[in-house]
N, C-alpha and C positions, 0 to 999 in steps of 0.2 A: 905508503898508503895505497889500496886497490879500491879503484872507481867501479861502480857498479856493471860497468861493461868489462871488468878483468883486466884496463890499461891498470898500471902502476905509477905513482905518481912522487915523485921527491916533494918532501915535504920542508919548503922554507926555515932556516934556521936564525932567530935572529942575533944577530953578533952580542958579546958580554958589553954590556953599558952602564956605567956606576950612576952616570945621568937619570937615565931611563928609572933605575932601581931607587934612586932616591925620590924622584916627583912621583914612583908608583908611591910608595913607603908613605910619604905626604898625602896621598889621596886617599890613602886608606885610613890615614887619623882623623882628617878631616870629613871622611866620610861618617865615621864614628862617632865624632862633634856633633854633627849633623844629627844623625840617628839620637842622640841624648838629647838636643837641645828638643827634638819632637817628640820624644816620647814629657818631656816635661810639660811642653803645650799641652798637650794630649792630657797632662794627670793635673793639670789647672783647671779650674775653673774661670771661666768667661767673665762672671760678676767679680774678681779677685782682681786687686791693684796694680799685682806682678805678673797679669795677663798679657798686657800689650808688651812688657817691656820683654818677657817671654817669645814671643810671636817676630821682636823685632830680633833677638838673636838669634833665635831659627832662619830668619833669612838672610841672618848676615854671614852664619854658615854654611846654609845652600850659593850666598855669592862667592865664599871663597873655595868651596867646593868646586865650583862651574870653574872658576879663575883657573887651579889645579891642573882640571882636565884639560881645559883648552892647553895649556904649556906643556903637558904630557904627549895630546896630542900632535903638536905643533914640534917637537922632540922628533917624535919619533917618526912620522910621516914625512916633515918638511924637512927638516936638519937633514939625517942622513940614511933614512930608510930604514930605520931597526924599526921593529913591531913586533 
């Protein structure tokens, strides 16, 4: 990669990791959970009985989402420095 002053700069590689590949993999389904269980809030109505209970799975996939990424990141920053 060339830096706007013309240095050159090697650009970090990070090593193959089935770890890494697997918690990404995970974060992206969960991600995905996520994204469905809101668009369902979203297409409920407020006055509807399966409102709340709607509202409480959305955030019980935003918590396992956040869970996900912390151990991703926790992976690959703290373990052994792949990123």
């Amino acid at each position: 990669m060339k830096l706007g002053d013309g240095r050159k700069v090697k650009m970090h590689k990070s090593p193959r990791c089935e770890e890494r590949d697997r918690l990404h993999t995970e974060c992206s389904r969960l991600l995905g959970e996520l994204l469905r269980c809101a668009d369902e809030v979203k297409q409920t109505s407020r006055s509807d009985p399966k409102y709340a209970l709607r509202v409480k799975e959305m955030k019980e996939a935003k918590r396992r989402l956040d869970a996900a990424n912390a151990k991703l990141t926790q992976h690959t920053l703290k373990e052994h420095g792949c990123w």
